[in-house]
C-alpha positions as CSV (number, residue, x, y, z in Angstrom):
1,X,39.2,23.6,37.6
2,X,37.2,26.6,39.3
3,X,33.8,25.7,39.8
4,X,31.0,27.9,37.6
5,X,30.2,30.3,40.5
6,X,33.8,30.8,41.1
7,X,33.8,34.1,39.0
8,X,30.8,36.0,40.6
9,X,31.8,35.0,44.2
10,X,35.4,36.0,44.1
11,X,33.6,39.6,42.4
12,X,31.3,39.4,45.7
13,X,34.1,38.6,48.3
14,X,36.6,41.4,46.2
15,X,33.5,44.1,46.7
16,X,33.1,42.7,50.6
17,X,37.1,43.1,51.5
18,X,37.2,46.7,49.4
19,X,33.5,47.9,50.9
20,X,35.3,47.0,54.6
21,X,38.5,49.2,53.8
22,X,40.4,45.6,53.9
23,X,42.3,45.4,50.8
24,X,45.0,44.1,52.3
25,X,44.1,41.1,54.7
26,X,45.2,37.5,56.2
27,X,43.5,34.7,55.1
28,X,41.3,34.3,58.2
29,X,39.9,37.6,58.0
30,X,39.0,36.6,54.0
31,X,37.3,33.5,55.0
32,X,35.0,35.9,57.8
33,X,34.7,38.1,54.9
34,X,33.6,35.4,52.9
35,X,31.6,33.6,55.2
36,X,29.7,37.2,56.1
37,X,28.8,37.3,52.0
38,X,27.0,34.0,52.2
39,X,29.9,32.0,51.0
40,X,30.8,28.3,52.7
41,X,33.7,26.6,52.8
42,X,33.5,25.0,49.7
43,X,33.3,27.9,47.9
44,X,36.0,30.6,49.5
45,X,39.0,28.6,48.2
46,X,37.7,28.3,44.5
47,X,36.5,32.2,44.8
48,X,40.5,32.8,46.2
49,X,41.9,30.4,43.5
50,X,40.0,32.2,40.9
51,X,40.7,35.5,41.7
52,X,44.3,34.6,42.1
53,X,44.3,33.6,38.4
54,X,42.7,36.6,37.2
55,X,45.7,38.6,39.1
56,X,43.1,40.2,41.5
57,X,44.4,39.1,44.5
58,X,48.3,38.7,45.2
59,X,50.3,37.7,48.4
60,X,50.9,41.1,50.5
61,X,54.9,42.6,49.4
62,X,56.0,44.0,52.9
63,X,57.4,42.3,55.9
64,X,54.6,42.2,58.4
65,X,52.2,41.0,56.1
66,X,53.6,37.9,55.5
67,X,50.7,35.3,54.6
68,X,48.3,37.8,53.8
69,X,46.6,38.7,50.2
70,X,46.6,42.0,48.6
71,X,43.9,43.1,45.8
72,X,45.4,44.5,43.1
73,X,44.7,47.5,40.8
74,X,43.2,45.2,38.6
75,X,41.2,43.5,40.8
76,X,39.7,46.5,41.9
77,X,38.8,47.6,38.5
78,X,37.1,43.9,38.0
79,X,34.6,44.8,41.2
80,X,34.1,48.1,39.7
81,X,33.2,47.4,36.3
């Protein structure tokens, strides 16, 4: 179950990775993303989870990106709105 501030800080780190030109990033680069927005370990992985869910973020579709999450179209849209 994602935890109640799981929606607004996957919003937050979505805005972070898009205001950084990183839409497209490995997971250690998220969590320095994360970490730079005021998010601690315990709350990256339910902000990933949830934004996972929502189909806002999706594992990166070309070879050397293996390991790393993409935001989608939609997730995009979610910051933005």
């Amino acid at each position: 179950m994602a935890s109640k501030d799981a929606p607004a800080n996957a919003k937050r780190l979505l805005k972070a990775l898009i205001g950084r030109g990183t839409p497209v990033a490995p997971d250690n680069r998220i969590n320095l993303v994360a970490a730079d927005v005021g998010l601690d370990d315990g709350e990256i992985r339910p902000a990933i989870r949830y934004a996972k869910s929502q189909g806002w973020l999706e594992e990166a579709k070309f070879g050397h990106t293996k390991g790393w999450l993409s935001i989608t179209p939609v997730g995009k849209a979610a910051v933005e709105s």
